[in-house]
FIPAPA-695907 format. One record per residue (C-alpha): residue number from 1; residue in one letter; z, x, y. Coordinates in pm, 1 decimal, padded with zeros to 6 digits. Each point is the difference from the previous one (the first is absolute). Layout:
BEGIN
NUM / a / Z / X / Y
...
# end
This chain:
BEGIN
1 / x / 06687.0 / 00626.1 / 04180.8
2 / x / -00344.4 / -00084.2 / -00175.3
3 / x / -00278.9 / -00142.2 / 00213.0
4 / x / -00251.3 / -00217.0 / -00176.3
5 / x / -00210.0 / -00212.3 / 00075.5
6 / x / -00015.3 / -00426.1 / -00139.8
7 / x / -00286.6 / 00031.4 / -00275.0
8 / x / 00014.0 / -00345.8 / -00157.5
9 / x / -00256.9 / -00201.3 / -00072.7
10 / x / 00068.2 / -00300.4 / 00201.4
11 / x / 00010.5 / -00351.3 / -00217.5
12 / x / -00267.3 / -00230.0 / -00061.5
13 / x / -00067.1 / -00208.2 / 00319.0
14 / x / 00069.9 / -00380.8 / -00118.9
15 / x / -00067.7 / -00205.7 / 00324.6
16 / x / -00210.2 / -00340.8 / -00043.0
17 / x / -00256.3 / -00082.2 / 00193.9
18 / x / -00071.0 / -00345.4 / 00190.1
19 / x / -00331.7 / -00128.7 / 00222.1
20 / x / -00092.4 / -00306.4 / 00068.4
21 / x / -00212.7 / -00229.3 / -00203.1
22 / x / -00347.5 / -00157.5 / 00115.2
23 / x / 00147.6 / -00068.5 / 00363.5
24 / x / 00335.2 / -00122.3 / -00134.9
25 / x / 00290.8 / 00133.2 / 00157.1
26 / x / 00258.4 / 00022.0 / -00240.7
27 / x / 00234.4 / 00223.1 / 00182.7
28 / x / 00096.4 / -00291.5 / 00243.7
29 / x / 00307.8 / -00124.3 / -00217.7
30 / x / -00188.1 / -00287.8 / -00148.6
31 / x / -00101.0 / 00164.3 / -00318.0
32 / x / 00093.8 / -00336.7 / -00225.3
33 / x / -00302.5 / -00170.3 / 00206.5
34 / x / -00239.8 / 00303.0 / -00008.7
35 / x / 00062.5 / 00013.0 / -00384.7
36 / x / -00152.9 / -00321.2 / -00089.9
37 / x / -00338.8 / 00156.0 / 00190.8
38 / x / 00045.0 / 00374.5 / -00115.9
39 / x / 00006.9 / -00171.2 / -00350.4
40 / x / -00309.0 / -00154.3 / 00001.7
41 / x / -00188.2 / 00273.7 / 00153.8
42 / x / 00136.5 / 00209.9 / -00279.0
43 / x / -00065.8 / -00241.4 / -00274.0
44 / x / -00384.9 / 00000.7 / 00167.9
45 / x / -00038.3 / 00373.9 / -00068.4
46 / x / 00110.0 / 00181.9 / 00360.6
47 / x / 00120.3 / 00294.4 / -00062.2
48 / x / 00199.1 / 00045.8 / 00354.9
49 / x / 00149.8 / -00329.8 / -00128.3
50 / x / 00093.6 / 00098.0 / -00329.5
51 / x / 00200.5 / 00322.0 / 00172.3
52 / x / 00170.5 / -00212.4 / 00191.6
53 / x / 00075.5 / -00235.7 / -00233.6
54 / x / 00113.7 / 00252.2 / -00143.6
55 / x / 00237.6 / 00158.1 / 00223.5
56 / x / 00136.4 / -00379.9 / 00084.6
57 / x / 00118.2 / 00003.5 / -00353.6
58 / x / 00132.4 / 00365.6 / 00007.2
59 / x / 00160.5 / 00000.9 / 00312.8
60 / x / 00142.6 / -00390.5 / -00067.2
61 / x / -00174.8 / -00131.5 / 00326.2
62 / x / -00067.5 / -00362.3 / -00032.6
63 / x / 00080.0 / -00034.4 / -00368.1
64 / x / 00304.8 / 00143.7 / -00246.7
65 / x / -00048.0 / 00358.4 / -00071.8
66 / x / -00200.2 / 00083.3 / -00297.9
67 / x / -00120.3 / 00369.4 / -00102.6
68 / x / -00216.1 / -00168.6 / -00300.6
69 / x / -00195.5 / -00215.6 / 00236.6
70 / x / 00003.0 / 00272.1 / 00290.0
71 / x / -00198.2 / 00252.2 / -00294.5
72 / x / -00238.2 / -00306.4 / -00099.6
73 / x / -00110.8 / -00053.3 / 00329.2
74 / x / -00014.3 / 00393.8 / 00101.8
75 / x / -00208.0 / 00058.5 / -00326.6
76 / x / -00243.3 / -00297.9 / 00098.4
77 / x / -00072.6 / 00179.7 / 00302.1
78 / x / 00022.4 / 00322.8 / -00099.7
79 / x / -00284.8 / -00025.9 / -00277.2
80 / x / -00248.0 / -00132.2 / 00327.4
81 / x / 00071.8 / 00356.5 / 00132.0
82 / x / 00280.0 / -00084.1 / 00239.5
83 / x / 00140.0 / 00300.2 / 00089.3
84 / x / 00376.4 / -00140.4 / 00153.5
85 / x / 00008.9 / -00170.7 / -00332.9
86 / x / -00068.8 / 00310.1 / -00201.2
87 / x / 00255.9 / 00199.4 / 00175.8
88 / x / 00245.0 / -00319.9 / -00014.0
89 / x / -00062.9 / -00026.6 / -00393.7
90 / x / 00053.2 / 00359.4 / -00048.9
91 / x / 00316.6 / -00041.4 / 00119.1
92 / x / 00098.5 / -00265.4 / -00144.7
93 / x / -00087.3 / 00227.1 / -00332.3
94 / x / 00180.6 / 00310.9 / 00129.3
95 / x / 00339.5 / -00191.2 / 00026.8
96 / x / -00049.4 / -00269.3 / -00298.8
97 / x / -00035.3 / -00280.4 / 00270.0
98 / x / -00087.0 / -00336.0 / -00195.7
99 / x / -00136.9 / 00228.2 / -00337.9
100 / x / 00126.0 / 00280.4 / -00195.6
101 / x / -00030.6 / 00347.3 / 00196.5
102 / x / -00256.9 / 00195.7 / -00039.7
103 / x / -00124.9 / 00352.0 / 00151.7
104 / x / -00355.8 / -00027.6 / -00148.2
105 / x / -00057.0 / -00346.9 / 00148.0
106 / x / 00177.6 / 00100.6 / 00337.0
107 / x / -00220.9 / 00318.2 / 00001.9
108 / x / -00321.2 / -00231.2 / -00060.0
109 / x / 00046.4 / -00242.7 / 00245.5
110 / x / 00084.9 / 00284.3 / 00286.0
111 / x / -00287.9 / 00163.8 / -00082.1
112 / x / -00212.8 / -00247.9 / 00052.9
113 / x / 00175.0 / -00082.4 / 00304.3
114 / x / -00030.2 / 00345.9 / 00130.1
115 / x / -00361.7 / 00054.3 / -00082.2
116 / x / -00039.5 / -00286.6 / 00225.4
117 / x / 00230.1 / 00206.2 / 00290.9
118 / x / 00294.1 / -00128.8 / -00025.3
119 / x / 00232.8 / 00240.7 / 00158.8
120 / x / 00307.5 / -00121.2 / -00200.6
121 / x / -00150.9 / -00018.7 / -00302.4
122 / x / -00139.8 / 00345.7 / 00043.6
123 / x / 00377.9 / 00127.5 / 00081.0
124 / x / 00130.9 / -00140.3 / -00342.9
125 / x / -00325.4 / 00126.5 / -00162.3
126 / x / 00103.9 / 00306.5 / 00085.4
127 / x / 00369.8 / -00015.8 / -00109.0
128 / x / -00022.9 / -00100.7 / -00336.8
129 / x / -00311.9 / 00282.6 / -00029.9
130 / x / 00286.4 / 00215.1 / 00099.7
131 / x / 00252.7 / -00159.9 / -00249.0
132 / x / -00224.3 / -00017.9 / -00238.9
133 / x / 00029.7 / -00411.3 / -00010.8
134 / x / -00186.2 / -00191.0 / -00202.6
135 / x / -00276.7 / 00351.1 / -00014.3
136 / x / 00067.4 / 00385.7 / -00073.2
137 / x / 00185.8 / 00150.8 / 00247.1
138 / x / -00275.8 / 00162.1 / 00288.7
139 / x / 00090.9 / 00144.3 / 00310.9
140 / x / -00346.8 / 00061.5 / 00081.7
141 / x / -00103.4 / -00437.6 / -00064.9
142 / x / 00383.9 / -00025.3 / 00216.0
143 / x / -00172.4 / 00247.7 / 00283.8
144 / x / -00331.1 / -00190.2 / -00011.0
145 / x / 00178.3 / -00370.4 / 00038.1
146 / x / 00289.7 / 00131.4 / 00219.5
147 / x / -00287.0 / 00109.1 / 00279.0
148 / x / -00211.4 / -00265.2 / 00010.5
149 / x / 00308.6 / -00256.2 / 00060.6
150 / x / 00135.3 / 00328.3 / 00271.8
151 / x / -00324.0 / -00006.1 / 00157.1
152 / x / 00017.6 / -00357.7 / 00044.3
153 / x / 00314.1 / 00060.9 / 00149.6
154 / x / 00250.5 / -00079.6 / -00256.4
155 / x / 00332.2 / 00190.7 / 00116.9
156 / x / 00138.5 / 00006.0 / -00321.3
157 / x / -00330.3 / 00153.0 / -00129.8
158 / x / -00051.6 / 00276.8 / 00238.3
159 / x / 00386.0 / 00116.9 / -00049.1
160 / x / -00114.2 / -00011.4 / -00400.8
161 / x / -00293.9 / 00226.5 / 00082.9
162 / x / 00225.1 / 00213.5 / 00201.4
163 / x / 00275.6 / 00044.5 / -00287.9
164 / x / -00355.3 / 00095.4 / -00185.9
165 / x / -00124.5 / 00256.0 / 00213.3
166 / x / 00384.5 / 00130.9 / 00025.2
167 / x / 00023.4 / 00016.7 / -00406.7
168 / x / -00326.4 / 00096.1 / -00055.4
169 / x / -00057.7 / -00344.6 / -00283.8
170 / x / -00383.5 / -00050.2 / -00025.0
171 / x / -00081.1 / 00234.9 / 00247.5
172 / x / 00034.0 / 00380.3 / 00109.5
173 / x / 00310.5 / 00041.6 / 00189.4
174 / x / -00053.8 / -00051.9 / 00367.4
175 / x / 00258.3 / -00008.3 / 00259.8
176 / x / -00205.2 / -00077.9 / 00267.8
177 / x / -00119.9 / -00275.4 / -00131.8
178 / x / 00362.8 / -00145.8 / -00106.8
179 / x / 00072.4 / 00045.5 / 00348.3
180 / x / -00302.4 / -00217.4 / 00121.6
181 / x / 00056.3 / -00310.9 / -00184.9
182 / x / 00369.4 / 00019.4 / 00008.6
183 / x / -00026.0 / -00012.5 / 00391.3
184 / x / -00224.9 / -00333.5 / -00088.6
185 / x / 00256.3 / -00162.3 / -00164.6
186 / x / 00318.3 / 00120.7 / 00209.6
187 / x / -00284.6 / -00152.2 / 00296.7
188 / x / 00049.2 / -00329.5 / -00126.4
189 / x / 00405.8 / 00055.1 / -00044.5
190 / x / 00033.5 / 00127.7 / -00359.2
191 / x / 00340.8 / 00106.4 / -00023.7
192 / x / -00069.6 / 00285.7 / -00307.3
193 / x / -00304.6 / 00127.8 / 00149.4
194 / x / 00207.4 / 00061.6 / 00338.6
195 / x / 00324.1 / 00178.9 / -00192.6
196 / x / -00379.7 / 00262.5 / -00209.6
197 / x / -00131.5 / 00023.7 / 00351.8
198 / x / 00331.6 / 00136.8 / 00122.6
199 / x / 00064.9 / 00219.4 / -00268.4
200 / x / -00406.3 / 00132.4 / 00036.5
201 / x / 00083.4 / 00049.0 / 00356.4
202 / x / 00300.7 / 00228.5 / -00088.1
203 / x / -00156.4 / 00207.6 / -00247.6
204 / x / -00306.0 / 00048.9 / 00187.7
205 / x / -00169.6 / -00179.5 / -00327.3
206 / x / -00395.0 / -00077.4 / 00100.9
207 / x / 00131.1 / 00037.2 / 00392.1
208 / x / 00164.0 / 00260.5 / 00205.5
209 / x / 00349.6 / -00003.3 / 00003.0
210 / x / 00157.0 / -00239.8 / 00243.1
211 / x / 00405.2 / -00111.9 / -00021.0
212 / x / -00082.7 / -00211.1 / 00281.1
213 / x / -00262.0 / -00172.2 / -00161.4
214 / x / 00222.8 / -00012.2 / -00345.3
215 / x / 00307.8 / -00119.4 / 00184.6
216 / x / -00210.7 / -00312.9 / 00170.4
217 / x / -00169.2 / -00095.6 / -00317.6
218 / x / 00385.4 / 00043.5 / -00186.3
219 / x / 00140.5 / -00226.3 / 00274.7
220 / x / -00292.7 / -00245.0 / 00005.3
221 / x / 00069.3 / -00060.3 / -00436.7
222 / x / 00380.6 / 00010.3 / 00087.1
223 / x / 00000.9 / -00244.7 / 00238.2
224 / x / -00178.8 / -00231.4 / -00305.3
225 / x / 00319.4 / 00057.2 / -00173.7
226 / x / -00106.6 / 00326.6 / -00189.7
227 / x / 00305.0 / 00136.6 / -00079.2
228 / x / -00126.3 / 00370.5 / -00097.5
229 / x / -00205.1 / 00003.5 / 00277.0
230 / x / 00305.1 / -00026.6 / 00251.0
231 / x / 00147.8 / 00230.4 / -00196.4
232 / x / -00315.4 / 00228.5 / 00051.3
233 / x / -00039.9 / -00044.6 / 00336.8
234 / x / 00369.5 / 00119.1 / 00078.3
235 / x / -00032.3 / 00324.6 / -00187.3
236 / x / -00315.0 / 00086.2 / 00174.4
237 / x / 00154.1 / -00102.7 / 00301.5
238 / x / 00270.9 / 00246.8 / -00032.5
239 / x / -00299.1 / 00285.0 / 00002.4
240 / x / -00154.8 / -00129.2 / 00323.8
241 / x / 00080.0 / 00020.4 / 00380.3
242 / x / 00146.2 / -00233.2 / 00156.3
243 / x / -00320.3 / -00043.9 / 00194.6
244 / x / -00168.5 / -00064.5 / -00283.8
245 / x / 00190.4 / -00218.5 / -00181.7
246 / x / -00029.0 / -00218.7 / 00335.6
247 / x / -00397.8 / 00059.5 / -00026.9
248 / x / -00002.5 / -00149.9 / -00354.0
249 / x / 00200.4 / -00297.2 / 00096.9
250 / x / -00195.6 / -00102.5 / 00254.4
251 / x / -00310.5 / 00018.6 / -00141.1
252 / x / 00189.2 / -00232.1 / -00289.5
253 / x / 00033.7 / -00185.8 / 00234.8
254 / x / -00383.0 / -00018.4 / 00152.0
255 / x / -00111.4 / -00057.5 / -00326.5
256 / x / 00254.7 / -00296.7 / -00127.7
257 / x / -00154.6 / -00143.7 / 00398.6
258 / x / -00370.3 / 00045.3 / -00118.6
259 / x / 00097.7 / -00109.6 / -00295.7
260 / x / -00057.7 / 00312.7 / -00252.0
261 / x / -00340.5 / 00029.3 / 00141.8
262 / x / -00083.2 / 00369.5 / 00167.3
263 / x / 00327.8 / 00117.0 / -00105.0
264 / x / 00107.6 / 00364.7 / 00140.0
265 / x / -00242.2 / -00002.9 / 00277.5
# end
């Protein structure tokens, strides 16, 4: 049987954002009477306001569900430099929320997002650098975006950067490194960059060889629902003591306990 590890580029993170406007709580359940005030803030020029506004009319919170109105609002605030907004509207772009889809507009409004920090928008910055969305395809723009969203701790980032390092895209070929920021992201419970860090493990790829080490982080993406990595973690089970295999489970175990944090120690 071939062993290989998951290389895909994970999918553009879509999440929305919500805060709350000038002191109003508008995650209380009363967003009908909130509305009438996040509306005139808006309408006055606040930018927090016109986000939320904003998300009100994407998420349907207080009035009907409208994607035109949600982009109106996001736009407003997004052109006073609101970064939530920017990443919101770039979204909204990216899946053809409310206007016609568009990768050059969805690219512009995450990169202003991300040149602001914004973690997520750096992520999907990064993505469609790799898939060459809405800009020529460039691994090295993808490697550039990727870590600055990573070192922000982005999970899905750092396992990006690891898949990277693995390939060698936009960088020289580094297995050491893969290994670093794939243990970053299989930290915070990333279920691919647990199955690569078990199949590094076995191969002795940027680390010294270690089944027990491979068979815990196998077990840890299995028990996640990872069906190759069960798979993976029996076969190299089968080349292990029985001591061993009992050493790997319970440090599974530790680490599921602490959860994923100082795994194998």
């Amino acid at each position: 049987m071939n062993i290989f590890k998951i290389a895909g580029i994970i999918v553009i993170c879509s999440s929305l954002l919500i805060t709350a406007a000038q002191g109003q709580n508008i995650n209380d359940g009363k967003y009908a009477a909130a509305l009438t005030e996040v509306r005139r803030l808006a309408e006055q020029g606040d930018a927090e306001a016109q986000f939320n506004l904003g998300v009100m009319y994407d998420q349907g919170r207080g009035t009907p569900q409208s994607y035109p109105d949600a982009l109106k609002w996001y736009r407003k605030a997004a052109e006073q430099g609101n970064a939530n907004a920017q990443f919101n509207l770039g979204v909204m772009y990216d899946q053809g929320q409310g206007t016609p889809q568009s990768d050059p507009d969805a690219l512009k409004w995450y990169r202003k997002a991300a040149e602001q920090g914004y973690a997520e928008a750096q992520f999907n910055l990064g993505v469609m650098y790799a898939q060459g969305q809405g800009t020529p395809q460039s691994y090295p723009d993808a490697l550039k975006w990727y870590r600055k969203a990573a070192e922000q701790g982005n999970a899905n980032a750092q396992y990006n950067l690891g898949v990277m390092y693995d390939q060698g895209q936009g960088t020289p070929q580094s297995y050491p490194d893969a290994l670093k920021w794939y243990r970053k992201a299989a930290e915070q419970g990333h279920v691919d960059a647990q199955y690569n860090l078990g199949v590094m493990y076995w191969f002795g790829q940027g680390t010294l060889q270690n089944h027990i080490m491979a068979h815990m982080w196998f077990n840890l993406s299995a028990s996640q629902g990872d069906k190759k990595a069960a798979e993976l973690r029996n076969r190299i089970a089968s080349e292990m003591t029985p001591d061993s295999v009992l050493s790997a489970q319970e440090l599974a175990t530790k680490c599921l306990a602490q959860n994923y944090k100082n795994c194998g120690k």
